[in-house]
SEVEXLUM-62704 format. One record per residue: x, y, z of N, C-alpha, C in turn. Coordinates in steps of 0.05 Angstrom, whole numbers, padded with zeros to 5 digits, always signed. Layout:
<recs>
XYZXYZXYZ;...
</recs>
This chain:
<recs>
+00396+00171+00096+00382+00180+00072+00353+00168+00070;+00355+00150+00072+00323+00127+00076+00302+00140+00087;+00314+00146+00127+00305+00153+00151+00290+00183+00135;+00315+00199+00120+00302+00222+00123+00274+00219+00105;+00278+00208+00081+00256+00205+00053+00240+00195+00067;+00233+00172+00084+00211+00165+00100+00194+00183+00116;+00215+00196+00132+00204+00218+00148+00191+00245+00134;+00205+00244+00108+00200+00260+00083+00161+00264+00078;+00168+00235+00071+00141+00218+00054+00123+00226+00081;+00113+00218+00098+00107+00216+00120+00094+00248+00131;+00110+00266+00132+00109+00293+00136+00084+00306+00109;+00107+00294+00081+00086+00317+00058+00050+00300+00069;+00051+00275+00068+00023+00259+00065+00009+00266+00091;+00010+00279+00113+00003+00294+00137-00010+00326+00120;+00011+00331+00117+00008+00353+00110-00028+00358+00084;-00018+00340+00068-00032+00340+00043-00066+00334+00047;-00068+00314+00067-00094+00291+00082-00104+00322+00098;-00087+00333+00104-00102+00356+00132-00097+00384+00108;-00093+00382+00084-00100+00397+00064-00091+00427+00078;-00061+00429+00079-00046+00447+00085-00028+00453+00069;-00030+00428+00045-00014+00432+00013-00027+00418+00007;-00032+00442-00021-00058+00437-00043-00042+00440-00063;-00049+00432-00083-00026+00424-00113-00055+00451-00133;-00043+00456-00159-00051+00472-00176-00060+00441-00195;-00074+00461-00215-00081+00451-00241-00055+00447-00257;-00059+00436-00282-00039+00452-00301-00034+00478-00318;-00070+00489-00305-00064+00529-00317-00063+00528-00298;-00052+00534-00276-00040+00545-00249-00068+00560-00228;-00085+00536-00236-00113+00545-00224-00113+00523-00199;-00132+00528-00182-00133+00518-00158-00154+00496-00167;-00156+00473-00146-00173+00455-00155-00194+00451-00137;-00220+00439-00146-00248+00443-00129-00242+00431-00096;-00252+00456-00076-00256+00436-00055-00268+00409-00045;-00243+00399-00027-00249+00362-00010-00282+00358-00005;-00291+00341-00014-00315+00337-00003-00308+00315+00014;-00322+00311+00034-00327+00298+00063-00332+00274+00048;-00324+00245+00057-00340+00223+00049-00319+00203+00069;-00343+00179+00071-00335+00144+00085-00305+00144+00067;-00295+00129+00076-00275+00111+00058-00297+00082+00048;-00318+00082+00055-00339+00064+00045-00344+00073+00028;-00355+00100+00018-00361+00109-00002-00344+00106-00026;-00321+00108-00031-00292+00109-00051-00281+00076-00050;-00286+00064-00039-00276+00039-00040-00287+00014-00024;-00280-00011-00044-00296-00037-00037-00281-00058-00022;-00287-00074-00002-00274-00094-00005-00277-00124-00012;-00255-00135-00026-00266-00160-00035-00245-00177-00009;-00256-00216-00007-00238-00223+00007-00228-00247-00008;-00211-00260+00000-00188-00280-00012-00195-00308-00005;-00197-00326-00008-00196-00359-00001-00177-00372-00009;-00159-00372-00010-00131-00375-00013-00112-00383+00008;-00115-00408+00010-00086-00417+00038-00059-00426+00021;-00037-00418+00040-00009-00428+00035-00008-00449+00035;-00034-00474+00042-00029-00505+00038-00028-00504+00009;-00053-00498-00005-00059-00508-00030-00049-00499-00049;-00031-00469-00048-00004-00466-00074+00018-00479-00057;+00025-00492-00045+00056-00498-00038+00068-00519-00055;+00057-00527-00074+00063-00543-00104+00059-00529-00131;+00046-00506-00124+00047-00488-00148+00065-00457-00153;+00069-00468-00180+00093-00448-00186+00088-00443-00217;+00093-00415-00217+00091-00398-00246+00089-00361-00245;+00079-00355-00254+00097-00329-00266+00077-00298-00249;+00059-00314-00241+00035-00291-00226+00049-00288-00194;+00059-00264-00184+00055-00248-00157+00027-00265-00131;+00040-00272-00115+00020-00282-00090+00025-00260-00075;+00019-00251-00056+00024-00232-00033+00004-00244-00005;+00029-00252+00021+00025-00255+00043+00028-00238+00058;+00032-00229+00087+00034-00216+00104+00054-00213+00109;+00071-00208+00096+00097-00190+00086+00110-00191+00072;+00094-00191+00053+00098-00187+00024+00095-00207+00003;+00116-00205-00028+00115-00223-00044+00110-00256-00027;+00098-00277-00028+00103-00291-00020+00116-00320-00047;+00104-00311-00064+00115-00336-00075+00100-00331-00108;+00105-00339-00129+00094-00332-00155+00081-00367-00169;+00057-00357-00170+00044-00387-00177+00037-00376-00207;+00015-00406-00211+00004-00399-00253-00025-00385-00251;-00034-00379-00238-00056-00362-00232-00055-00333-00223;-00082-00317-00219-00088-00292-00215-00110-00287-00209;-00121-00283-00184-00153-00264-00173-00163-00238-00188;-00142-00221-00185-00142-00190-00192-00126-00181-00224;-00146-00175-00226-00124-00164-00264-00123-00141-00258;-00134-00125-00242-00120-00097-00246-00103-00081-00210;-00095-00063-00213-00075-00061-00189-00104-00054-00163;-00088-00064-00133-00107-00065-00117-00101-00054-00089;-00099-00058-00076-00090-00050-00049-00097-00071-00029;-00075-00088-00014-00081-00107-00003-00076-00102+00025;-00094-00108+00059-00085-00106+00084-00084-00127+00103;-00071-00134+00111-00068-00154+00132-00086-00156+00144;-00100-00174+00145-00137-00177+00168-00138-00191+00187;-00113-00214+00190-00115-00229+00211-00084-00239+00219;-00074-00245+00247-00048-00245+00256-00024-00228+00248;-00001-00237+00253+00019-00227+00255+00021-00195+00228;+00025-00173+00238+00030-00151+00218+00001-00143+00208;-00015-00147+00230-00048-00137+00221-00043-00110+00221;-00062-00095+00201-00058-00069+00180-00045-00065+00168;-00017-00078+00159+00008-00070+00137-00019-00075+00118;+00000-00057+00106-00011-00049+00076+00006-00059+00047;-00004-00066+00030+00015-00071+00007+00008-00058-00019;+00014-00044-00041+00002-00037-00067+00003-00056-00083;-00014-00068-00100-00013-00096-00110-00012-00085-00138;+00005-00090-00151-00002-00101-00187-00018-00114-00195;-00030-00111-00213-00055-00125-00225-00032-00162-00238;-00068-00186-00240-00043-00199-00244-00034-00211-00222;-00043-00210-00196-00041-00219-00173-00048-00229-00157;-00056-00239-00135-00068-00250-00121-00063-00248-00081;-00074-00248-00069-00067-00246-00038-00075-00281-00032;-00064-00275-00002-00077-00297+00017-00100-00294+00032;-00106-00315+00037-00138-00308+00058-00130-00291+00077;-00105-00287+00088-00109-00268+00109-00104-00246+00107;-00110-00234+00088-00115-00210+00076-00139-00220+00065;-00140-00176+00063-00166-00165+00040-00153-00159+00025;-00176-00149-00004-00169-00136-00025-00181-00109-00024;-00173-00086-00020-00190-00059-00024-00179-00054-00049;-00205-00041-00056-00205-00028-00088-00224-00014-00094;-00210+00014-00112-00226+00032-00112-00257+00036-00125;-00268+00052-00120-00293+00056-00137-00294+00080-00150;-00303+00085-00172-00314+00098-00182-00291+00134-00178;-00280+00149-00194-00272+00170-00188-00252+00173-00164;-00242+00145-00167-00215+00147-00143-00195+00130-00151;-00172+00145-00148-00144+00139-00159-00138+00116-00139;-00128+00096-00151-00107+00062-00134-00087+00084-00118;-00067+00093-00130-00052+00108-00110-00054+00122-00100;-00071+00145-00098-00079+00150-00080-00090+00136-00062;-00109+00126-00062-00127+00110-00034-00107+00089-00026;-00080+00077-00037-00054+00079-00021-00052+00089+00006;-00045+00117-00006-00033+00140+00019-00059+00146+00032;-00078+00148+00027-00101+00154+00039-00099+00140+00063;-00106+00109+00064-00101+00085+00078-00077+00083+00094;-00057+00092+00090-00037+00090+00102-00033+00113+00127;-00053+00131+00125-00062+00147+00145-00084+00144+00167;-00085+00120+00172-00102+00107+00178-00088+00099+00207;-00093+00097+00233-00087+00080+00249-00107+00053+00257;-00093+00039+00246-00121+00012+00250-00116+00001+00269;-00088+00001+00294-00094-00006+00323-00112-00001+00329;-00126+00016+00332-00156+00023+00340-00176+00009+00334;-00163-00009+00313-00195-00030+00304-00188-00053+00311;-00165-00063+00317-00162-00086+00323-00178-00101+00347;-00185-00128+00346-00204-00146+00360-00179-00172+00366;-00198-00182+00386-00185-00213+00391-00156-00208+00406;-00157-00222+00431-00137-00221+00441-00114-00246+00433;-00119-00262+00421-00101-00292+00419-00089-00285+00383;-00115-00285+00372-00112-00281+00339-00112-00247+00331;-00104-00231+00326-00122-00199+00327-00123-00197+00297;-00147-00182+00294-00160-00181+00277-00169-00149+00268;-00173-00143+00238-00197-00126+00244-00202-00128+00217;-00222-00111+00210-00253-00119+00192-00256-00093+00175;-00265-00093+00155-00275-00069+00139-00297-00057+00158;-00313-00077+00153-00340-00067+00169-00331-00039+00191;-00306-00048+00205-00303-00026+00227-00291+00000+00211;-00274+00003+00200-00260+00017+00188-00270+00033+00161;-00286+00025+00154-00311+00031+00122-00320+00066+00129;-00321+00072+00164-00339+00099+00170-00313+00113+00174;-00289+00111+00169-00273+00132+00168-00276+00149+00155;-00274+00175+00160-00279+00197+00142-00257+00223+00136;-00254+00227+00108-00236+00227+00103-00248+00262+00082;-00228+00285+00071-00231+00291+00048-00229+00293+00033;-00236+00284+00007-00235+00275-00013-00232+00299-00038;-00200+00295-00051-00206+00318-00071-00212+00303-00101;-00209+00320-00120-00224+00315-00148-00204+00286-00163;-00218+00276-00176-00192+00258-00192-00167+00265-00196;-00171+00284-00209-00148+00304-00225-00129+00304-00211;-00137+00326-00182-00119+00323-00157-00116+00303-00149;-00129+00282-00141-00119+00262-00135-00096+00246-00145;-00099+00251-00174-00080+00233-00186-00047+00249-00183;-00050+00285-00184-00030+00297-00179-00012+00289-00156;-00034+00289-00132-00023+00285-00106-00009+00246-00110;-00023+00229-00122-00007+00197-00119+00015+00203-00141;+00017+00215-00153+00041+00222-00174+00068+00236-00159;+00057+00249-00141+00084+00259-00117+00095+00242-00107;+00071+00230-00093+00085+00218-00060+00093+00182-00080;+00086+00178-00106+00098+00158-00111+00126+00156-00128;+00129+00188-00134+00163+00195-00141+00179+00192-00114;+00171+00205-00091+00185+00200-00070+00187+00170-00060;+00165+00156-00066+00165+00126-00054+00185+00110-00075;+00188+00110-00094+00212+00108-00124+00230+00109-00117;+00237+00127-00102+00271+00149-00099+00276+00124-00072;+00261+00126-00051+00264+00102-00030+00274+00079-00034;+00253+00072-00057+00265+00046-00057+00289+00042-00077;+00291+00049-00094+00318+00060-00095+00343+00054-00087;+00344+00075-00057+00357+00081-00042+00362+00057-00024;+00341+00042-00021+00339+00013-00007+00355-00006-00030;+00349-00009-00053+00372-00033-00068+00392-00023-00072;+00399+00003-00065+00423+00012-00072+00439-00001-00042;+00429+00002-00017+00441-00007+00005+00445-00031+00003;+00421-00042-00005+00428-00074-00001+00453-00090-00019;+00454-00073-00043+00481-00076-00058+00501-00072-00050;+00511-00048-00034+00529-00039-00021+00528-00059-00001;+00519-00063+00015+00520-00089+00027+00535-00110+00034;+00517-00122-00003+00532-00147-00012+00557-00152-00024;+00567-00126-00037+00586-00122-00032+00615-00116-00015;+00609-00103+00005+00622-00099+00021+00630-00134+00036;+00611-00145+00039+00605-00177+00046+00626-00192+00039;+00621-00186-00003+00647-00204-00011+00670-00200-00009;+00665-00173-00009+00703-00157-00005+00718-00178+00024;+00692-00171+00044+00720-00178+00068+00712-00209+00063;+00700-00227+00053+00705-00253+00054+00723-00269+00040;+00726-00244+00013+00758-00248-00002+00783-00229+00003;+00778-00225+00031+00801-00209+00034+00826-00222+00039;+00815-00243+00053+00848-00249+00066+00850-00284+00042;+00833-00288+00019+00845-00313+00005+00865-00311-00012;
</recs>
């Protein structure tokens, strides 16, 4: 069920990026054509100074995010509003994360964030269409950089649509995960059953 919704997700966001499904208005009118633009143009990046030395004694109620994932909840916050965070250096370089505002990354990540007339979730899925093997550097540490990745070019539809289209693909991303704590329960259950089976 997972495999297929992934493959799901995956398929419509192809589809949608190469604008082979176009969503209506709410009068059942079509919406202005993609204009061409950088992913420089629609979005900034900020970067982090933040090492796992200097919170490893702090603790409180704010979201950290490392290179795969939640890492730990300290009394502070960088970002008050939601952001999009990527892996920039070692292990899991380009995973992507959607950040809650309220949060904070590690130095080895960035923070992308939108500008001006562009939806957080969208430029999500946008990004996630992205192959950034191609930008990767450094054979020991690998790396890669906005700077490289900033001239992607992409088409860009209106807010409106925009926001239609991150309002889809994030009911389907919902239903996933979901479907993911629902397994992991089943799981843990199944776990206790046979470990109290035979007491």
């Amino acid at each position: 069920m997972i495999l297929r919704l992934e493959s799901l997700i995956q398929n419509l966001r192809d589809k949608i990026f190469k604008q082979k499904l176009r969503f209506k208005d709410d009068y059942g009118n079509d919406f202005p054509e993609w204009k061409n633009k950088n992913l420089g143009e629609i979005c900034e990046k900020k970067s982090s100074n933040i090492s796992a030395n200097k919170i490893e004694d702090n603790f409180g109620k704010y979201i950290i995010y490392g290179a795969s994932g939640v890492l730990k909840k300290v009394d502070f916050y960088e970002e008050k509003s939601d952001y999009i965070s990527i892996v920039k250096d070692g292990a899991g370089v380009g995973r992507l994360f959607y950040c809650k505002g309220k949060s904070s990354v590690l130095g080895t990540m960035d923070i992308i964030k939108p500008l001006v007339n562009t939806n957080t979730h969208f430029l999500f899925y946008l990004l996630s269409n992205i192959d950034f093997t191609k930008y990767i550097t450094g054979s020991t540490i690998p790396h890669i950089y906005f700077k490289d990745y900033k001239n992607e070019n992409f088409g860009i539809p209106s807010l409106e649509e925009q926001t239609k289209i991150a309002d889809f693909l994030s009911k389907i991303d919902e239903k996933i995960e979901i479907e993911k704590q629902l397994l992991i329960q089943y799981k843990n259950q199944k776990k206790y059953l046979l470990q109290n089976l035979f007491i």
